[in-house]
C-alpha atoms as a printed R data frame, in Angstrom:
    type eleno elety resid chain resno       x       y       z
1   ATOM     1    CA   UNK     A     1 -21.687   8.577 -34.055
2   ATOM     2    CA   UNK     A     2 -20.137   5.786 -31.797
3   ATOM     3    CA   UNK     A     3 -20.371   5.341 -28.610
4   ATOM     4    CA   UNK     A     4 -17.785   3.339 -26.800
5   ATOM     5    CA   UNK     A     5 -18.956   2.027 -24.046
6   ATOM     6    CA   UNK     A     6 -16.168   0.884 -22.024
7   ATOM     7    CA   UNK     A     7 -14.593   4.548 -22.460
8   ATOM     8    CA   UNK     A     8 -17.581   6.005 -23.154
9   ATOM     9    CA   UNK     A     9 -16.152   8.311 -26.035
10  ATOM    10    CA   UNK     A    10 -18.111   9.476 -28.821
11  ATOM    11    CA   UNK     A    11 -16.640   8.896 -32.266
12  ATOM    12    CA   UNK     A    12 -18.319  10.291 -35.239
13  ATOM    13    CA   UNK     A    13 -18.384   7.949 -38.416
14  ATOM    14    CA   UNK     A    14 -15.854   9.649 -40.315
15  ATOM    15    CA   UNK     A    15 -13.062   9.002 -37.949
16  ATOM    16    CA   UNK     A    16 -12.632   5.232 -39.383
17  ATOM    17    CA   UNK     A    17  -9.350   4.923 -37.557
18  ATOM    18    CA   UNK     A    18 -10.486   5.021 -34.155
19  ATOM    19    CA   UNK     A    19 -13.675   2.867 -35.175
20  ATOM    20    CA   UNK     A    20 -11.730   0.761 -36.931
21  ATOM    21    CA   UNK     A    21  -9.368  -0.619 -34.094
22  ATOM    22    CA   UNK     A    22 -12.695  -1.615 -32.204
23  ATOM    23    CA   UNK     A    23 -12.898  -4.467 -34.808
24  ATOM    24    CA   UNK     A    24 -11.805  -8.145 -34.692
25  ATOM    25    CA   UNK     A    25  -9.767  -7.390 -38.022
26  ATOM    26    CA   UNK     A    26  -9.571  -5.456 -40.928
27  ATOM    27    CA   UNK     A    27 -11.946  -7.861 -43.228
28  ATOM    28    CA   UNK     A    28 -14.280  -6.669 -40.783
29  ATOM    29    CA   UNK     A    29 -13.533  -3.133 -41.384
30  ATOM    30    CA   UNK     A    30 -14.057  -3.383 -45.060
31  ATOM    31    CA   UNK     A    31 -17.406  -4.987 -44.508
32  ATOM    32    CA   UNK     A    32 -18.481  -2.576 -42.137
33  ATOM    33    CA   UNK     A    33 -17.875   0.023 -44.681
34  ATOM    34    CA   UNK     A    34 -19.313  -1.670 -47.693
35  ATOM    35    CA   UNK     A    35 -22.524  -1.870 -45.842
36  ATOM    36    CA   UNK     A    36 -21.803   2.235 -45.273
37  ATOM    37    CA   UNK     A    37 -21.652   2.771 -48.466
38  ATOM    38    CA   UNK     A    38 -24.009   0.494 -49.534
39  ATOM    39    CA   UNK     A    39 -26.544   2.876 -47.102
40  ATOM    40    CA   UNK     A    40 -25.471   6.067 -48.809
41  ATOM    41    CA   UNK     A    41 -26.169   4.815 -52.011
42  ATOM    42    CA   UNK     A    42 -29.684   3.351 -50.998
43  ATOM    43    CA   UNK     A    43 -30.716   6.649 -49.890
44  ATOM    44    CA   UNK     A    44 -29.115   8.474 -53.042
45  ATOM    45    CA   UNK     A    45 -30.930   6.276 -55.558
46  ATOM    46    CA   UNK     A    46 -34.269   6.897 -53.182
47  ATOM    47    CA   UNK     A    47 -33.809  10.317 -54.321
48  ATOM    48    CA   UNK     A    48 -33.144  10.236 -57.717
49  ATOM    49    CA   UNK     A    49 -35.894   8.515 -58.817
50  ATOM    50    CA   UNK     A    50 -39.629   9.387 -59.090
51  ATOM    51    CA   UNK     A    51 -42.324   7.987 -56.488
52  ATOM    52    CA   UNK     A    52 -45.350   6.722 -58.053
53  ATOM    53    CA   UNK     A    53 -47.980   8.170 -58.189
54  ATOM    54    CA   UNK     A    54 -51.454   7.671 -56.473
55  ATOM    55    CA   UNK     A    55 -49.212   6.061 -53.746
56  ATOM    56    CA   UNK     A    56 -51.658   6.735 -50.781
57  ATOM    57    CA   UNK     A    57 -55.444   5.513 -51.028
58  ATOM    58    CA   UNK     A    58 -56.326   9.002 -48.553
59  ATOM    59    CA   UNK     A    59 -55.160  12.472 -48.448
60  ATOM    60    CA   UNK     A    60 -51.439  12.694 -47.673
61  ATOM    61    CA   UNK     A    61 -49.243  15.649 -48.269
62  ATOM    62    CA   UNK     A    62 -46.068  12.736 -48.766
63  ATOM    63    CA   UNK     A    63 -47.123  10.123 -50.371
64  ATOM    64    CA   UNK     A    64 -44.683   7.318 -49.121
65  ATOM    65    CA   UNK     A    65 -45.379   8.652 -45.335
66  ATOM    66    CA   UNK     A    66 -48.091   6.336 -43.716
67  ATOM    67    CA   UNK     A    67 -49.546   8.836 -41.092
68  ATOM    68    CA   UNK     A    68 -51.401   5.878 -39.016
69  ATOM    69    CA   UNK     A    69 -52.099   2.134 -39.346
70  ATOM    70    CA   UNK     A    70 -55.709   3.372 -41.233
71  ATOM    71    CA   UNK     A    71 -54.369   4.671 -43.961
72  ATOM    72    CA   UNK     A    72 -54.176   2.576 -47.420
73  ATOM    73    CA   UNK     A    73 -50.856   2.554 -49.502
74  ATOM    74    CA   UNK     A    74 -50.835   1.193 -53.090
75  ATOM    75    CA   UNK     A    75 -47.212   1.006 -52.174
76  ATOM    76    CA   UNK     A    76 -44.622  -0.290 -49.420
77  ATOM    77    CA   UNK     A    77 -42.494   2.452 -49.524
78  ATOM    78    CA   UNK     A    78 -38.025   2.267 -50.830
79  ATOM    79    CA   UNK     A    79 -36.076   1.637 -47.259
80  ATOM    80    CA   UNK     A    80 -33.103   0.777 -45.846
81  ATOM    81    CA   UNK     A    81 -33.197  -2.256 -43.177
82  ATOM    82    CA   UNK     A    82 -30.133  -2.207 -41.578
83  ATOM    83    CA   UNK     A    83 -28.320  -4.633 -44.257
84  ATOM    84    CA   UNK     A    84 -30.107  -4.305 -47.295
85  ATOM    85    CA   UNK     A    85 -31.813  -1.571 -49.539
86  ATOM    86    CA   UNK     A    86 -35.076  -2.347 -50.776
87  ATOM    87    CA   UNK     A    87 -34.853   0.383 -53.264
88  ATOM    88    CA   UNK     A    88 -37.809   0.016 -55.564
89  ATOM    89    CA   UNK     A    89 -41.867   0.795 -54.588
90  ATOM    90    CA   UNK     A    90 -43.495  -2.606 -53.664
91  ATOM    91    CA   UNK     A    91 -46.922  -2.742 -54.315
92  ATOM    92    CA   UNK     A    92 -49.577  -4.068 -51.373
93  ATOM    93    CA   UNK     A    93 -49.732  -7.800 -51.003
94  ATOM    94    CA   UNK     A    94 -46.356  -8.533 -52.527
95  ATOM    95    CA   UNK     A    95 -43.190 -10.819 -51.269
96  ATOM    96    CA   UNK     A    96 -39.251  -9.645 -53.038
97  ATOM    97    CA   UNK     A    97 -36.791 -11.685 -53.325
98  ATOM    98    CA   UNK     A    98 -33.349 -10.306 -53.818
99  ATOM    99    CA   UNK     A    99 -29.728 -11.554 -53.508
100 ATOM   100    CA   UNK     A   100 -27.762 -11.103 -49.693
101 ATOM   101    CA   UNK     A   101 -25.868  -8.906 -50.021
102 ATOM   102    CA   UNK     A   102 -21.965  -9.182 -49.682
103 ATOM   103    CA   UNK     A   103 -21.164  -7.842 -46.889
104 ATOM   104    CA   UNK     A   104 -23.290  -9.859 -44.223
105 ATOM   105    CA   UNK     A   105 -21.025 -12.755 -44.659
106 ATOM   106    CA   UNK     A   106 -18.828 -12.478 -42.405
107 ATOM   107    CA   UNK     A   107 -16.114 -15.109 -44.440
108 ATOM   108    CA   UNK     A   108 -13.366 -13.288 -46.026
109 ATOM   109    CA   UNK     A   109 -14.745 -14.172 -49.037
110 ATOM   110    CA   UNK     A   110 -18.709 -14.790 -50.082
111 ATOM   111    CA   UNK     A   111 -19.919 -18.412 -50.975
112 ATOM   112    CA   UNK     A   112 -20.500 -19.241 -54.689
113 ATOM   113    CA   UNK     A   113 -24.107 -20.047 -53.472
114 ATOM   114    CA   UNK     A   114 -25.155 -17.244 -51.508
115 ATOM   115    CA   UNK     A   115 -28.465 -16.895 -50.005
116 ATOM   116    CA   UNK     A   116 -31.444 -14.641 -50.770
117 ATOM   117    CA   UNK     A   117 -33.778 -12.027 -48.703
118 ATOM   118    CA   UNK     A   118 -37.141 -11.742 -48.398
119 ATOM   119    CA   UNK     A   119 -39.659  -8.849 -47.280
120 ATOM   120    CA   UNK     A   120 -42.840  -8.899 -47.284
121 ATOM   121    CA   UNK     A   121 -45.431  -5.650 -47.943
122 ATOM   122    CA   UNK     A   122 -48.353  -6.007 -46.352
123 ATOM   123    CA   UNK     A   123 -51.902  -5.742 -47.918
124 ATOM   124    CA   UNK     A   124 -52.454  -2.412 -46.345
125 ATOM   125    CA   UNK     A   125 -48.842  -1.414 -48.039
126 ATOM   126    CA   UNK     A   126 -46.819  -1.400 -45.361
127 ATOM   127    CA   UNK     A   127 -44.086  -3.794 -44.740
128 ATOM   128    CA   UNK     A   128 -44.287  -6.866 -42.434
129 ATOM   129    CA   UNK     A   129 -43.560  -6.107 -38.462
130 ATOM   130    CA   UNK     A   130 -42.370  -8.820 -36.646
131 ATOM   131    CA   UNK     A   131 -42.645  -8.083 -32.640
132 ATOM   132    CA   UNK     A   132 -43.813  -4.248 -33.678
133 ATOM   133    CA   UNK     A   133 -41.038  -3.779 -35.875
134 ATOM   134    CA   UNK     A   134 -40.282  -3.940 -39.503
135 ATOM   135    CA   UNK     A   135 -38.599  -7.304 -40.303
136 ATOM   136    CA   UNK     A   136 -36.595  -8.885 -43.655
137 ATOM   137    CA   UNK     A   137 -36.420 -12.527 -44.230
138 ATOM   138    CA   UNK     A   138 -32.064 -12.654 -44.119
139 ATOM   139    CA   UNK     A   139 -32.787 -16.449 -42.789
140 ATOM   140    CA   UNK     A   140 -31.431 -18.251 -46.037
141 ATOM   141    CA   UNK     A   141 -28.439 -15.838 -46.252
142 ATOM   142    CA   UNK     A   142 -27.278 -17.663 -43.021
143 ATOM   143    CA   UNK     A   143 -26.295 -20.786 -45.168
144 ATOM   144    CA   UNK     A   144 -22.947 -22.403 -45.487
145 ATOM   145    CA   UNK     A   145 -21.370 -23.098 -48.799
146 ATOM   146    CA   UNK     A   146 -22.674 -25.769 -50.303
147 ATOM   147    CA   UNK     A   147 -19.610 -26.936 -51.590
148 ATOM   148    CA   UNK     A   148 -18.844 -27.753 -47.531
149 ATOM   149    CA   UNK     A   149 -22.030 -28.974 -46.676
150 ATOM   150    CA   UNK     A   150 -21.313 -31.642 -49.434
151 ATOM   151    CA   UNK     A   151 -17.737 -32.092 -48.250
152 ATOM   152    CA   UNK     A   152 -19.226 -33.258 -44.763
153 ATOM   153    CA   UNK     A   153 -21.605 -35.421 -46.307
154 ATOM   154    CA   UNK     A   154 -19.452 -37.062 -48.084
155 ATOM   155    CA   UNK     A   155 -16.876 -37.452 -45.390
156 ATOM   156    CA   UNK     A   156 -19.748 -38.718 -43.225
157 ATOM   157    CA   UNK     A   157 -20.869 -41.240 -45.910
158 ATOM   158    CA   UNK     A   158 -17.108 -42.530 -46.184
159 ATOM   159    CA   UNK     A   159 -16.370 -42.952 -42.128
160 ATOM   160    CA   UNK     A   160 -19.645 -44.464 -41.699
């Protein structure tokens, strides 16, 4: 659902229309529902394949649930942050890397030199919390183009 609140009508997400005309233009539509789809898909490969097994260290009846902060996982378990899908079963103590994904550039087209994510699972498998919440590393994703960055050095080199 949406909520708008200047109107304060509810929308639900299959009525891209009305959502729609709440963005700045229709690049941002698309984007918007790449990183949709990009969700459903997350959560559709989550359930096609297998956990591992021995995933907890104690007795749990799930083993990619973490019941409380005590409790051991081998693993960090496949989740969805928001942007990215971190689809495959980190093991404790371990830092992936993996390419930004498209649509959180908002350019109408994606740099030749994109960026990459980081997240972090914990030793206690668990991922990273930053201010008591689960956090990704999108930091280098935030980069311009490199092609411009050289442009304005250049530039910069020649006025000077």
């Amino acid at each position: 659902m949406f909520l708008d609140g200047g109107g304060n009508s509810t929308f639900w997400s299959n009525q891209t229309l009305v959502l729609a005309s709440s963005f700045l233009s229709p690049v941002m539509v698309d984007k918007w529902q790449r990183c949709c789809l990009d969700a459903i898909d997350c959560c559709l490969n989550y359930l096609r394949e297998p956990f591992p097994s021995n995933t907890m260290t104690s007795s749990a009846t799930i083993p990619w649930v973490i019941e409380s902060d005590q409790e051991v996982s081998e693993f960090c378990p496949r989740t969805w942050d928001g942007w990215g899908c971190w689809a495959n079963d980190v093991p404790k103590g371990t830092t992936v890397e993996k390419q930004c994904p498209d649509h959180i550039y908002w350019q109408i087209t994606v740099p030749p030199c994109r960026g990459s994510a980081t997240k972090t699972c914990t030793s206690t498998g668990s991922w990273f919390k930053l201010k008591g919440r689960e956090w990704t590393n999108y930091i280098n994703c935030a980069r311009d183009d490199v092609s411009s960055i050289i442009h304005l050095v250049l530039t910069y080199i020649l006025i000077s």
